[in-house]
N, C-alpha and C positions, 0 to 999 in steps of 0.2 A: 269841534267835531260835529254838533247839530248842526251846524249854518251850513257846513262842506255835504251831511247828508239832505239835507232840503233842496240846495242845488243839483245834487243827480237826481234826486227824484224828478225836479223839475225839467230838465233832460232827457230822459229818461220819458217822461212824459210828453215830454216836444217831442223826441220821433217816432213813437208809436202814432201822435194825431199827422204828423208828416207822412209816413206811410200809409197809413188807414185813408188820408184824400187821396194819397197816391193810386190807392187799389180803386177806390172809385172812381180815378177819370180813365182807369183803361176798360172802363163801357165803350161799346160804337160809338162813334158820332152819329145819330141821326135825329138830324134836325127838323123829324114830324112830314105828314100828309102833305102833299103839294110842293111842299121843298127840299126832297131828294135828289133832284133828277132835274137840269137847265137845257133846255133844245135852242139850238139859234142855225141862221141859214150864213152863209159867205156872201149873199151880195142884197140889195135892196128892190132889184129890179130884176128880170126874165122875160120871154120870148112863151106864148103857148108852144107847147112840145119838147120845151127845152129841159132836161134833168136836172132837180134840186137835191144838195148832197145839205140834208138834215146831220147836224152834229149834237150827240145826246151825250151828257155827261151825267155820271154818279155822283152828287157829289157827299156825299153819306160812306159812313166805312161798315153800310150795311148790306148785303147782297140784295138785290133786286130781282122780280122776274117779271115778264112779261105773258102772263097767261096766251096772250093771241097771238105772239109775237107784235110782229110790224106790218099784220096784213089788217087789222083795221083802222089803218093812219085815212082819215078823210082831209078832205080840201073842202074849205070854205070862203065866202065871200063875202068881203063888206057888204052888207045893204042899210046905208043910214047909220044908224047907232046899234042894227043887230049883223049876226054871222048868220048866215044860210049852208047850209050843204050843197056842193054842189058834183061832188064827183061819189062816188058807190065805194064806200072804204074795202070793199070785198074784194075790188079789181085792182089785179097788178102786186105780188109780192114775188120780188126776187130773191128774200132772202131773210128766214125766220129767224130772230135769235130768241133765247128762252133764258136768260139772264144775264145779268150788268154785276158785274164785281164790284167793288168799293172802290172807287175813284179812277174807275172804265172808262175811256172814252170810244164811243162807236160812230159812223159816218153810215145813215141808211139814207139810201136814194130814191127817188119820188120823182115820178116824171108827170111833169103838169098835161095834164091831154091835151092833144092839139085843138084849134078852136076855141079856147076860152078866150070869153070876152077881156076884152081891160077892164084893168079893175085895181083891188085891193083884196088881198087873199091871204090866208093863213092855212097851215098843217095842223090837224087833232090827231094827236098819237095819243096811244090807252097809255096810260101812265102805270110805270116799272110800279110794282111794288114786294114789301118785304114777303118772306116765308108766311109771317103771323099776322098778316093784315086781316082786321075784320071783316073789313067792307072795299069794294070797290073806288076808287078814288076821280075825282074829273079827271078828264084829258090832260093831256101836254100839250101845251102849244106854244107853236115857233112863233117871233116876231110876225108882224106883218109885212108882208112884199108885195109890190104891184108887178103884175102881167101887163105887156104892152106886144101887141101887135103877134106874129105867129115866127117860126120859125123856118 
């Protein structure tokens, strides 16, 4: 009879520590500052004037918000080994959103102004962040695309 109660205990024991990990992995996913949130463009190259449809994913099962929305997304340009600003992230929002669900995906569009030079360019989007973030976080930013010629 001792041997038969040491093994329920033992049992007994195994699914209380089974449950107990169980309740601690139903926290969010979120896998910290910078690694929320993946922006990528659909092609490598563009036309100045031509619209770029930025695709931002959640990828945390944290909600996200965007303080400024999408109206201070800037454009920037290789120069050498640094990025320059090159367009007013002020101009041009057609369309604020003020939060990202948990595993959201949103398509916001950016139209490269006409006239830029060629080159090599990137999009700085204010990066999503949660309800309780301390501090403000760097940018987002898309892959790099070259500009060729106008549209």
């Amino acid at each position: 009879m001792r041997g038969t109660l040491g093994r329920a205990n033992l049992g007994f024991l195994a699914a209380v520590t089974l449950l107990a990990s169980a309740c601690m992995s139903l926290r969010p996913y979120d896998p910290g500052p910078g690694k929320r949130v993946a922006a990528s463009v659909p092609q490598d190259t563009y036309l100045s004037g031509e619209p770029i449809n930025v695709t931002i994913s959640n990828l945390s099962d944290v909600t996200l918000f965007y303080p400024d929305g999408f109206c201070k997304t800037g454009l920037q340009r290789r120069d050498g080994g640094l990025w320059r600003p090159v367009a007013d992230p002020s101009v041009g929002c057609p369309i604020a959103l003020g939060f990202l669900e948990p595993g959201q995906t949103v398509v916001h569009q950016f139209r490269i102004p006409k006239g830029m030079a060629v080159g090599i360019y990137r999009l700085a989007i204010p990066m999503p962040v949660p309800d309780e973030a301390a501090a403000p976080e760097p940018a987002l930013l898309t892959p790099a695309f070259a500009v060729q010629g106008s549209q």
